[in-house]
Structure formats: C-alpha cells, structure tokens
PDB file of N, CA, C, O and CB in Angstrom:
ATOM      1  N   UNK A   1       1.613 -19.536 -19.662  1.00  0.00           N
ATOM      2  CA  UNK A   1       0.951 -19.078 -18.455  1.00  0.00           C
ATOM      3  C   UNK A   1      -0.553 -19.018 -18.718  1.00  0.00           C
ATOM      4  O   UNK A   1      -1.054 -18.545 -19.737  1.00  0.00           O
ATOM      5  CB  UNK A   1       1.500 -17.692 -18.005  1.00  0.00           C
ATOM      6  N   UNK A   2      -1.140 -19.486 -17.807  1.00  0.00           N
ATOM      7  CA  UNK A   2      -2.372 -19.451 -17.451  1.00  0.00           C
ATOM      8  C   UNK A   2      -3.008 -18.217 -16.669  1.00  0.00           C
ATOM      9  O   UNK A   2      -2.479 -17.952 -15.590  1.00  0.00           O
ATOM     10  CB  UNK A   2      -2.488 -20.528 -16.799  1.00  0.00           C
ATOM     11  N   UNK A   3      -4.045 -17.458 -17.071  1.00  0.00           N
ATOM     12  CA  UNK A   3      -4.781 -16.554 -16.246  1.00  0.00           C
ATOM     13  C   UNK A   3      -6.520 -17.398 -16.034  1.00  0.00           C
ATOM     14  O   UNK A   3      -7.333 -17.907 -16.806  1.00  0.00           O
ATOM     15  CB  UNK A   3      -4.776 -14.840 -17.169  1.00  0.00           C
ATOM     16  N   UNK A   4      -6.438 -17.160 -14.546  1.00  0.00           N
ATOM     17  CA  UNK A   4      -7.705 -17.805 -14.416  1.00  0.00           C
ATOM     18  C   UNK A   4      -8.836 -16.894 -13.851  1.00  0.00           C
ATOM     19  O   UNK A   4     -10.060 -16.950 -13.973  1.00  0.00           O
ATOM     20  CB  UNK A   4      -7.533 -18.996 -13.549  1.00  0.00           C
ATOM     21  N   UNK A   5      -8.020 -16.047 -13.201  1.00  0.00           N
ATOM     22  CA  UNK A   5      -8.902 -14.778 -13.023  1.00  0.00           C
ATOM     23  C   UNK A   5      -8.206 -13.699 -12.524  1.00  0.00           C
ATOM     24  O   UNK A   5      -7.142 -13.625 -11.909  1.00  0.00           O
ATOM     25  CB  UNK A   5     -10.035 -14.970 -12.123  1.00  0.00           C
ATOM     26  N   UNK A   6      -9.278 -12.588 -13.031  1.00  0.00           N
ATOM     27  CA  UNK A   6      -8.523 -11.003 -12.699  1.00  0.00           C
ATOM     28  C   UNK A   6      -9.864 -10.496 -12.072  1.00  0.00           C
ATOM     29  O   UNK A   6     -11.083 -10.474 -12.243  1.00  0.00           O
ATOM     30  CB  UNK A   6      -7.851  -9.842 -14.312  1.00  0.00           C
ATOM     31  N   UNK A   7      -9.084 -10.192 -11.424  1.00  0.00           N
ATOM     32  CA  UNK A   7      -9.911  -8.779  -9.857  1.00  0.00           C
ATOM     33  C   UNK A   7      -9.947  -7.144 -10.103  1.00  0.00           C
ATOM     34  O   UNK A   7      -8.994  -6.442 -10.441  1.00  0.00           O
ATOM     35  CB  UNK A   7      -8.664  -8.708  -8.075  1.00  0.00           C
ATOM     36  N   UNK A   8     -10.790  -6.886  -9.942  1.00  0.00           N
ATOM     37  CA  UNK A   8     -10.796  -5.522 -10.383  1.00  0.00           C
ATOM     38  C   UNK A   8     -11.942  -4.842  -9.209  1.00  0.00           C
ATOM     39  O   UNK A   8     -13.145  -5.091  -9.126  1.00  0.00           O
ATOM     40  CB  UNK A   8     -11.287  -5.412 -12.177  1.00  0.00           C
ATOM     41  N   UNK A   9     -11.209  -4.020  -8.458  1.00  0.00           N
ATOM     42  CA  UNK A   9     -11.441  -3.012  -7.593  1.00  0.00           C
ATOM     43  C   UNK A   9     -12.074  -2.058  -7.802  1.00  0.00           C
ATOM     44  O   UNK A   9     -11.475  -1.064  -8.211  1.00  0.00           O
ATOM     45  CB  UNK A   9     -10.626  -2.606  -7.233  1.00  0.00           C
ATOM     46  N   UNK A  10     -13.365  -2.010  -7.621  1.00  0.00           N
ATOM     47  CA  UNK A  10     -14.267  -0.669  -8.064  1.00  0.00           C
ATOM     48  C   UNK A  10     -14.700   0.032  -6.718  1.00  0.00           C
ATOM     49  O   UNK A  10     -15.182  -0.573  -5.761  1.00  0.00           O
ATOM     50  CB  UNK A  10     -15.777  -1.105  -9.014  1.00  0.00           C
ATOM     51  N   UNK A  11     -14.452   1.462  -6.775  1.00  0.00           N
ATOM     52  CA  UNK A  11     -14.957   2.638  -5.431  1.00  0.00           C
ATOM     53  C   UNK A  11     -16.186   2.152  -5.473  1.00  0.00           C
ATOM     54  O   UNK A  11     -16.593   1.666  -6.528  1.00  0.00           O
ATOM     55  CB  UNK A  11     -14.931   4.545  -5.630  1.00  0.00           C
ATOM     56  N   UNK A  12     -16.832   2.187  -4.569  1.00  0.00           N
ATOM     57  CA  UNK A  12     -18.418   2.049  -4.533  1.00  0.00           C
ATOM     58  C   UNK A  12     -18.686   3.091  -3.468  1.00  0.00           C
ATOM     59  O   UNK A  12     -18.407   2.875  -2.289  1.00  0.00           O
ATOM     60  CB  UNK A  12     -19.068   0.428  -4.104  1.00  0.00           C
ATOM     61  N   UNK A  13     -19.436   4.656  -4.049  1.00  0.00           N
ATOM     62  CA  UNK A  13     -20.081   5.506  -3.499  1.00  0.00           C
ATOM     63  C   UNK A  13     -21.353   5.614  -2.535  1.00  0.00           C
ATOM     64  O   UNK A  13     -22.260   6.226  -3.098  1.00  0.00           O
ATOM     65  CB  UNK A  13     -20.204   5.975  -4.297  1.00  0.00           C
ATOM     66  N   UNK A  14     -21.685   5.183  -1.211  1.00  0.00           N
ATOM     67  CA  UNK A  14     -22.985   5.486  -0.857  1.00  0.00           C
ATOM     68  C   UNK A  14     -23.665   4.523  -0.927  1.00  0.00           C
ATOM     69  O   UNK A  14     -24.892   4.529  -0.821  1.00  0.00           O
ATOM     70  CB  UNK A  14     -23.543   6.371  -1.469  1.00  0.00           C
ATOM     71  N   UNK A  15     -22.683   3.166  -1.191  1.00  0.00           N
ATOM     72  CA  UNK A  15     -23.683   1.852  -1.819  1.00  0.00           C
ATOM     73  C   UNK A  15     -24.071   1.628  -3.091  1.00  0.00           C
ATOM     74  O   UNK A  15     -24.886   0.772  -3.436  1.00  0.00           O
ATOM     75  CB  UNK A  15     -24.934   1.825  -1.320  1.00  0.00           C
ATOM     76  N   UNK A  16     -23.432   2.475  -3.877  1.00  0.00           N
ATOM     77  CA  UNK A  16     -24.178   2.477  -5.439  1.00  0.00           C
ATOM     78  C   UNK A  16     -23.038   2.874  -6.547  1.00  0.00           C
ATOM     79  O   UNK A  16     -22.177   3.752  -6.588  1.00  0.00           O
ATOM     80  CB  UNK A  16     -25.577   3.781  -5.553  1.00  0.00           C
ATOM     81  N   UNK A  17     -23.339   2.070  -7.216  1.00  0.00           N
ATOM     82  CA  UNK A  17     -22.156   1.739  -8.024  1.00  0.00           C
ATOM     83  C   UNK A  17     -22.459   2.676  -9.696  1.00  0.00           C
ATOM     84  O   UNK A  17     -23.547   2.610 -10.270  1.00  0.00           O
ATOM     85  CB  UNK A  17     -22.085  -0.252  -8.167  1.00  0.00           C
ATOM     86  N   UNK A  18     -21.567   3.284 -10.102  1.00  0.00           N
ATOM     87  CA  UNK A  18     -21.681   4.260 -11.314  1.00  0.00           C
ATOM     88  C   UNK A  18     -21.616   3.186 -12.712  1.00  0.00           C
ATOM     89  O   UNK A  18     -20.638   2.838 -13.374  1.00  0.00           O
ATOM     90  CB  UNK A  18     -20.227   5.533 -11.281  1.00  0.00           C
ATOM     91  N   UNK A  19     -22.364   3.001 -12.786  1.00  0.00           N
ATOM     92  CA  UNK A  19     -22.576   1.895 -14.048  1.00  0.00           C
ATOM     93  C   UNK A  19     -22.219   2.776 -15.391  1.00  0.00           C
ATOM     94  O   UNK A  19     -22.564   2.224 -16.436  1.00  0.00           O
ATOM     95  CB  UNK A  19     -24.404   1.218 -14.160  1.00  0.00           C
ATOM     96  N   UNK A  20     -21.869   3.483 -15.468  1.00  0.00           N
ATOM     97  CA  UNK A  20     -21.030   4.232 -16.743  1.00  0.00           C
ATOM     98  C   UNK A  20     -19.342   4.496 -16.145  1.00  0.00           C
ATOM     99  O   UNK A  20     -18.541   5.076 -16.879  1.00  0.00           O
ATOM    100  CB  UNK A  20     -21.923   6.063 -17.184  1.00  0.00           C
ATOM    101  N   UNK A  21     -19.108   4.219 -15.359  1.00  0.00           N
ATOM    102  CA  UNK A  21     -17.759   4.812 -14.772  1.00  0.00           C
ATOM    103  C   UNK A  21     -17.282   3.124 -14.910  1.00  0.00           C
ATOM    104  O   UNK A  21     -16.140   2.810 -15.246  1.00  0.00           O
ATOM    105  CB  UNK A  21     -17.779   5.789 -12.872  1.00  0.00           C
ATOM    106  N   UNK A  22     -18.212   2.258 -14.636  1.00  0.00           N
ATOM    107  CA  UNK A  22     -17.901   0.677 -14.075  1.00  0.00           C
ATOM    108  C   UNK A  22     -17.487   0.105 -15.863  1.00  0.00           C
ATOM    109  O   UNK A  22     -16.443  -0.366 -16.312  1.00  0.00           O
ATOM    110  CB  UNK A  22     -19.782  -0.372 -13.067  1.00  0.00           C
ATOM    111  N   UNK A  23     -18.571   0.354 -16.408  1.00  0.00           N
ATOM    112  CA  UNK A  23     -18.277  -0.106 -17.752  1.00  0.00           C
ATOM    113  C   UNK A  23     -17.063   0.785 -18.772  1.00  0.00           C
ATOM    114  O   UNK A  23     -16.772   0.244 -19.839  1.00  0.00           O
ATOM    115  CB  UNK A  23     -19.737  -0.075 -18.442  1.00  0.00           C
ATOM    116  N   UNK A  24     -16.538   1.822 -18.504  1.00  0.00           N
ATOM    117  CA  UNK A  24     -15.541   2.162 -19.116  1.00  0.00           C
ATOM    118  C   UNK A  24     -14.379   1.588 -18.114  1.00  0.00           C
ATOM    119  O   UNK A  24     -13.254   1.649 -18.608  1.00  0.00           O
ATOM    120  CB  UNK A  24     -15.597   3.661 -19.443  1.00  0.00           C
ATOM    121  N   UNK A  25     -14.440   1.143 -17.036  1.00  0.00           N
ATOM    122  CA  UNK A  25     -12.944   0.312 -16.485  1.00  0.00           C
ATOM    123  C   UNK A  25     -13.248  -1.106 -16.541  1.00  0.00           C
ATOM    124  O   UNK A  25     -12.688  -1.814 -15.704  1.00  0.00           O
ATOM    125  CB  UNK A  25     -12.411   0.655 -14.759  1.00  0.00           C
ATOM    126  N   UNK A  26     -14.214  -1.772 -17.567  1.00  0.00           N
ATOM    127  CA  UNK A  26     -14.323  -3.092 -17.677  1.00  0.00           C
ATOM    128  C   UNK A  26     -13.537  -3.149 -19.054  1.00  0.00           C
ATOM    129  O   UNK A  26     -12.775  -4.089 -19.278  1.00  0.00           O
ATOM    130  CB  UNK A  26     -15.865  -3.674 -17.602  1.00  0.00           C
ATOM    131  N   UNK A  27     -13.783  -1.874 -20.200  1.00  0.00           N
ATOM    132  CA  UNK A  27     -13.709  -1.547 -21.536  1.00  0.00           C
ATOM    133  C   UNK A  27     -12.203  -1.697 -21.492  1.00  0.00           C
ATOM    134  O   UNK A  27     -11.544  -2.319 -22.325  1.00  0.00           O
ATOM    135  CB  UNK A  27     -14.372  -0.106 -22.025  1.00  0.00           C
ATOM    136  N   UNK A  28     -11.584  -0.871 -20.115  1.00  0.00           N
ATOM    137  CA  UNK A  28     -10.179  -0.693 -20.139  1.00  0.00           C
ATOM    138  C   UNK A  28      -9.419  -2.023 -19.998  1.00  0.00           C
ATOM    139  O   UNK A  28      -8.406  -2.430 -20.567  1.00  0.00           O
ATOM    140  CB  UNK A  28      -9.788   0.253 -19.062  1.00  0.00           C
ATOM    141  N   UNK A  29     -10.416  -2.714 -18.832  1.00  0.00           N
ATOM    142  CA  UNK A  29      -9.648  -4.011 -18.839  1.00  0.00           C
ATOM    143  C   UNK A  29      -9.856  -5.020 -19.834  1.00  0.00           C
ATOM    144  O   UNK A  29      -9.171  -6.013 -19.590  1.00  0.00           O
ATOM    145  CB  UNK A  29      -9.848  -4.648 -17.697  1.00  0.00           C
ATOM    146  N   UNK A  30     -10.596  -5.130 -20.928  1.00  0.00           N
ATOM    147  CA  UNK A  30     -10.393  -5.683 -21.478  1.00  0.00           C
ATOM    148  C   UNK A  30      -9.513  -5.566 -22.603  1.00  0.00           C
ATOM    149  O   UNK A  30      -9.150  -6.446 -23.383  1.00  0.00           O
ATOM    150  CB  UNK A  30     -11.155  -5.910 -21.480  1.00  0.00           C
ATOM    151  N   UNK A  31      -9.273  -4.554 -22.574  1.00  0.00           N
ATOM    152  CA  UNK A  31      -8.519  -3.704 -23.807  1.00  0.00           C
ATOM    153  C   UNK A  31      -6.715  -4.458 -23.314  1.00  0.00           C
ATOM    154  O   UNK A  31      -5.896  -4.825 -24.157  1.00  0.00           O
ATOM    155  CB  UNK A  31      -8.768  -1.301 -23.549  1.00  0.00           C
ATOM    156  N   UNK A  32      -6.565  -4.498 -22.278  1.00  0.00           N
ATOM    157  CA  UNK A  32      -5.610  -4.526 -21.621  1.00  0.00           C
ATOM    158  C   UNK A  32      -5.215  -6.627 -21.469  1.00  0.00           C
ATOM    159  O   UNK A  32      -4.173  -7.278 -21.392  1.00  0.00           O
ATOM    160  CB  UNK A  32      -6.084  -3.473 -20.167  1.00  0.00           C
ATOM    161  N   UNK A  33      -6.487  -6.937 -21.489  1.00  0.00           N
ATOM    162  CA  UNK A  33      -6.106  -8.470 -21.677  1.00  0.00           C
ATOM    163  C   UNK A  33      -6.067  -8.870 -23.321  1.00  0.00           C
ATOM    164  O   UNK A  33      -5.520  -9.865 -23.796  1.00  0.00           O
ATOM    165  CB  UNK A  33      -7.335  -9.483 -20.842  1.00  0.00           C
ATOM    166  N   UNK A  34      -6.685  -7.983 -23.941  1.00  0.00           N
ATOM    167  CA  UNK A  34      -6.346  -8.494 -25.503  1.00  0.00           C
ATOM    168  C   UNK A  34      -5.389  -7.683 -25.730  1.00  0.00           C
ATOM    169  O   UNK A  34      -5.389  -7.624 -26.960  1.00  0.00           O
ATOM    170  CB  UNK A  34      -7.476  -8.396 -26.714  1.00  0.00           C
ATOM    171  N   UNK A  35      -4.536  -6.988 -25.346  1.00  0.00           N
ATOM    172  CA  UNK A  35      -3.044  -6.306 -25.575  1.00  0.00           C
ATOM    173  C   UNK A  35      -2.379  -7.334 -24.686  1.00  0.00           C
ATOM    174  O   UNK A  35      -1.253  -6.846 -24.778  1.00  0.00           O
ATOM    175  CB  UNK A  35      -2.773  -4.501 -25.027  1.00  0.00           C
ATOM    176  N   UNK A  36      -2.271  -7.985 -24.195  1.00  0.00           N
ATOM    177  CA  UNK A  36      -1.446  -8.941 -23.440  1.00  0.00           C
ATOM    178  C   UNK A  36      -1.402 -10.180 -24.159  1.00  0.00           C
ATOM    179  O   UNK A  36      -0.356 -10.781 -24.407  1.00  0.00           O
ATOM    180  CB  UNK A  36      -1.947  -9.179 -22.051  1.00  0.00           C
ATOM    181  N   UNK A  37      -2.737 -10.614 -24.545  1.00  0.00           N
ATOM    182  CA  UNK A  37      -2.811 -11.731 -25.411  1.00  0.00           C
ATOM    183  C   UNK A  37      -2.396 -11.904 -26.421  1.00  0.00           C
ATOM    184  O   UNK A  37      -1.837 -12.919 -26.836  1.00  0.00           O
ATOM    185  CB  UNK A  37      -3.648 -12.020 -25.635  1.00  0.00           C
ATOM    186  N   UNK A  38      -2.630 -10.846 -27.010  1.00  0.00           N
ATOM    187  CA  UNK A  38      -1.871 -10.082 -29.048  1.00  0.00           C
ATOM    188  C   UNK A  38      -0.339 -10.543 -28.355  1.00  0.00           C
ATOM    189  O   UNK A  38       0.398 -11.515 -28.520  1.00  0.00           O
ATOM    190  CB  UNK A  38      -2.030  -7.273 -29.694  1.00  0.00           C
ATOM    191  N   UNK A  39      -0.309  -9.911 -27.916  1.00  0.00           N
ATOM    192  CA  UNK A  39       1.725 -10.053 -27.539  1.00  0.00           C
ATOM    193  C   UNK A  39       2.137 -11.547 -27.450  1.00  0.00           C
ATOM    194  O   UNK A  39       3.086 -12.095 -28.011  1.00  0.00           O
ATOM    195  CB  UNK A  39       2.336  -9.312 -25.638  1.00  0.00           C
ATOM    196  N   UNK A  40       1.130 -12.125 -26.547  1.00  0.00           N
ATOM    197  CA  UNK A  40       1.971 -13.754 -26.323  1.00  0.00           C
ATOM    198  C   UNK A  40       1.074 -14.605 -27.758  1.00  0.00           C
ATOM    199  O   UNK A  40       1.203 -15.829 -27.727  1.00  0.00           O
ATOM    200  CB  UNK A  40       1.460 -14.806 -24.152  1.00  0.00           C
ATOM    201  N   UNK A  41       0.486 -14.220 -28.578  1.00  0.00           N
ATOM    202  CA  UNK A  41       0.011 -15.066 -29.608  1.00  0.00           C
ATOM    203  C   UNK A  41      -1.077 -16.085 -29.175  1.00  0.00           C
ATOM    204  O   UNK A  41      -1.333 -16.800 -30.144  1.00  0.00           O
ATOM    205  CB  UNK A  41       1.154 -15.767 -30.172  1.00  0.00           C
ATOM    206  N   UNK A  42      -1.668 -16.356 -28.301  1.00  0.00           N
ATOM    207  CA  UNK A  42      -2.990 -16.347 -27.828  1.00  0.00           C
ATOM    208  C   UNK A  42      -4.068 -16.400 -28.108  1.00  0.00           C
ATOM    209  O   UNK A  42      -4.936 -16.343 -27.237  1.00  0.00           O
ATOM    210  CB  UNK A  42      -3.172 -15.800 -27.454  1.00  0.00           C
TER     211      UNK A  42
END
C-alpha cells in the first residue's frame, strides 16, 4: 500500500493558528506514520 497523502484537521481560533499546539500534532503525526511504517518494514 501506498500513502500519498494525509490530512490533518487543525481548530483554527479567531483566524490564528497556535503554532505550539500545531507542531506538537504534526510531532504526533509523525510519530504515528513511523509506527505504521516500523510495522510494515518500510
């Protein structure tokens, strides 16, 4: 299987985006594609 892209949904407050809140759910998702990848040998 192929991933060609992942979407990720961020709240955006007032027009303005929490650039410490944004980068710990980028941290998460990546954490989460190299735990997916480790598994299929990748």
């Amino acid at each position: 299987m192929i991933i060609r892209a992942v979407t990720l949904f961020y709240p955006v407050e007032n027009g303005r985006v929490n650039a410490d809140e944004l980068r710990q759910e980028l941290v998460k998702l990546r954490n989460v594609v190299s735990n997916v990848s480790g598994r299929r040998g990748d």
